[in-house]
C-alpha positions as CSV (number, residue, x, y, z in Angstrom):
1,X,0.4,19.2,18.1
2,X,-0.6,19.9,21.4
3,X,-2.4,22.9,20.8
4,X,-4.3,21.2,18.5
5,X,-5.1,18.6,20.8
6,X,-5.5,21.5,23.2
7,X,-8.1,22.7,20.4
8,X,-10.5,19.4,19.4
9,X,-10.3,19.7,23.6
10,X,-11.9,22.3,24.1
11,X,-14.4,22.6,21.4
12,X,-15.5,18.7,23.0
13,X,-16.1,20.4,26.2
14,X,-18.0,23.3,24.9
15,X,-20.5,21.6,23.0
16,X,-21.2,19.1,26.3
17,X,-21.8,22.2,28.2
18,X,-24.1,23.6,25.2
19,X,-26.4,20.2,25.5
20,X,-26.2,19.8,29.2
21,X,-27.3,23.6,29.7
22,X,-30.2,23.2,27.0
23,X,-31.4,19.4,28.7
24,X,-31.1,21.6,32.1
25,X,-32.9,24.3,30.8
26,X,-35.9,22.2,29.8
27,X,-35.8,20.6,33.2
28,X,-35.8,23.5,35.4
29,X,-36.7,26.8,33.3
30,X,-33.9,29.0,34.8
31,X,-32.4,31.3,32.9
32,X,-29.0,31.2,34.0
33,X,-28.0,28.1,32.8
34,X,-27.1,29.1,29.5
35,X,-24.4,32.1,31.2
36,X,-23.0,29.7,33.3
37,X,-22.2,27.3,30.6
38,X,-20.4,30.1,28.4
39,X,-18.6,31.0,31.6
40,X,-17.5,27.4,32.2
41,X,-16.5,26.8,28.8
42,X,-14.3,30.7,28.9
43,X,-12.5,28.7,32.1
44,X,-11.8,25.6,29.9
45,X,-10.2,27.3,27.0
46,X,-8.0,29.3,29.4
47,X,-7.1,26.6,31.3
48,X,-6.1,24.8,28.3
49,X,-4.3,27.9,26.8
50,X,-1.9,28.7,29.6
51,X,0.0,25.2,29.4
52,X,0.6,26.2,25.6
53,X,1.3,29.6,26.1
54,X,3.7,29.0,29.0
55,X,5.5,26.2,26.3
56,X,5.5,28.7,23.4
57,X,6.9,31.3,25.5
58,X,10.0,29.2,26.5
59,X,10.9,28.2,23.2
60,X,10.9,32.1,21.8
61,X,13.2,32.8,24.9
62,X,15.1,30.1,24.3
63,X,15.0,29.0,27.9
64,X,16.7,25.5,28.9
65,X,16.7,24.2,32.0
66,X,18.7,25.1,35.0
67,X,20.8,21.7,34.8
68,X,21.1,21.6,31.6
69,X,22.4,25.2,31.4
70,X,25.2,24.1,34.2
71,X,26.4,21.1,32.0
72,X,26.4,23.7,29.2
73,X,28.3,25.9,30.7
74,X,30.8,23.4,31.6
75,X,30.9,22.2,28.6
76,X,31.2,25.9,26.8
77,X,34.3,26.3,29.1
78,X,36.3,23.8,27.4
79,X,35.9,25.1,23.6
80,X,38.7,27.9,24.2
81,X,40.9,25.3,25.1
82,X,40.7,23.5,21.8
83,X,43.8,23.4,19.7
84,X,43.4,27.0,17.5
85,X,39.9,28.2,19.1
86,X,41.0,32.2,20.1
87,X,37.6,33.1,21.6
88,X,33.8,32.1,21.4
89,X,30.9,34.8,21.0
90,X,27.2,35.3,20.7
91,X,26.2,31.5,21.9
92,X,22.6,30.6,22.1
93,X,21.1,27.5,22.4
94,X,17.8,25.7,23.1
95,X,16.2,22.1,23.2
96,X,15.9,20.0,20.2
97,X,12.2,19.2,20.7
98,X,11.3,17.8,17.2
99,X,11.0,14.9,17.6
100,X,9.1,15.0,20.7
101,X,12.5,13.7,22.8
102,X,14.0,16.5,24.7
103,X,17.5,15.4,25.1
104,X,19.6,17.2,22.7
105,X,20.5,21.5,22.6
106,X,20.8,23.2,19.3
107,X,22.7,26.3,19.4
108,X,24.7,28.8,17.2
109,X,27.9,30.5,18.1
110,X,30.2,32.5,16.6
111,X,34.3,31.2,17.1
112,X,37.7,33.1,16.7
113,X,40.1,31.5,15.3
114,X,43.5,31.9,16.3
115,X,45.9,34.0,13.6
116,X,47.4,30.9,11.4
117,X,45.1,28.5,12.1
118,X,42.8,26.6,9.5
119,X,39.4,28.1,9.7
120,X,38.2,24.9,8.5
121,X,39.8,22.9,11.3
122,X,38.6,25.1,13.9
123,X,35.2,24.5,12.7
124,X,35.3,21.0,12.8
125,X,37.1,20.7,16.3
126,X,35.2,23.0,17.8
127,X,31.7,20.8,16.0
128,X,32.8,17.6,17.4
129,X,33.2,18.6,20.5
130,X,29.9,19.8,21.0
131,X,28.2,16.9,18.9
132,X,30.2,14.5,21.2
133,X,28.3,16.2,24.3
134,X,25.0,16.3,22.5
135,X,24.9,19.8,21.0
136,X,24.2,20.0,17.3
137,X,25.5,23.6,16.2
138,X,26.3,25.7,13.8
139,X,29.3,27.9,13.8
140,X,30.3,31.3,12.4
141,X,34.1,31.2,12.2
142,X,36.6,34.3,11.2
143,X,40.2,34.4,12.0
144,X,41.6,36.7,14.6
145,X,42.1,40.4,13.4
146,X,39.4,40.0,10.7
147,X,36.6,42.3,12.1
148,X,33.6,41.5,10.2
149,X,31.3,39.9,12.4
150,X,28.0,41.6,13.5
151,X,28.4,40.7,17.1
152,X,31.6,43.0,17.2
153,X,34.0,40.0,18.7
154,X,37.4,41.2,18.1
155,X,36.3,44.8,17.5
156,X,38.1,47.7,20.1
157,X,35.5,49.3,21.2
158,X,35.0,52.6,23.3
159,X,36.7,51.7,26.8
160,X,38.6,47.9,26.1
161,X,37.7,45.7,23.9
162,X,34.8,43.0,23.0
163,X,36.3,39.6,25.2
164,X,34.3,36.4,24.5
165,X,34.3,35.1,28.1
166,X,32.9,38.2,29.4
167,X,29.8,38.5,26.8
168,X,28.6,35.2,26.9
169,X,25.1,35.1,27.1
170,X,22.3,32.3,27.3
């Protein structure tokens, strides 16, 4: 929405420097005018674009801020304590801005479960938890010694193995 606003903007301000450079044209014959309006309008639409291009570039690198991250990572902290939670994997998140209210992450995130646990209860415990602090998510969940995920997690791979506290990554 904004860059459409951004948009009707611009194309305002270009055709008010369009008449004023043709009124000041026919005032004082100089034929500069008409350059120096097409330079003023090239300012305008780059002003304009950088506030939309700084905003589209933070949500494809799914950048939250630093204070949010730090209640995040709190919050992240507690999920291997949860009753059948192994390990956690592969989390990313980023702000909810639909609705133009930026108060709420999504996220995706990929959970061990613990050998014997309910797959299904791990999934739900580990969801209400992070709906409870705001984070709408959804979880990929295997049980422990099934080694089919993509992101490796519980894999042995050359030199140790693939820990979920050591590769988490925002």
């Amino acid at each position: 929405m904004q860059g459409i606003y951004l948009h009707i903007l611009a194309d305002t301000l270009g055709s008010a420097a369009v008449i004023a450079s043709t009124v000041l044209t026919h005032l004082w014959p100089w034929a500069g005018w008409d350059p120096l309006a097409s330079f003023l309008i090239a300012v305008l639409i780059l002003l304009s674009a950088i506030p939309l291009v700084k905003s589209s570039a933070r949500r494809l690198l799914l950048t939250i801020p630093d204070n949010v991250e730090y209640n995040l990572r709190e919050t992240l902290s507690g999920v291997p304590a949860l009753k059948g939670v192994a390990s956690y994997a592969a989390p990313k998140f980023w702000i909810d801005d639909r609705n133009g209210v930026e108060d709420k992450l999504l996220g995706i995130m990929h959970v061990m479960a613990a050998r014997g646990a309910d797959v299904e209860d791990v999934r739900d415990r580990v969801r209400s938890y992070l709906l409870e602090r705001g984070i709408d998510i959804t979880l990929q969940v295997e049980r422990e010694g099934e080694a089919n995920c993509w992101c490796n997690m519980g894999r042995s791979l050359v030199g140790g193995t693939h820990g979920p506290s050591s590769s988490v990554h925002y």
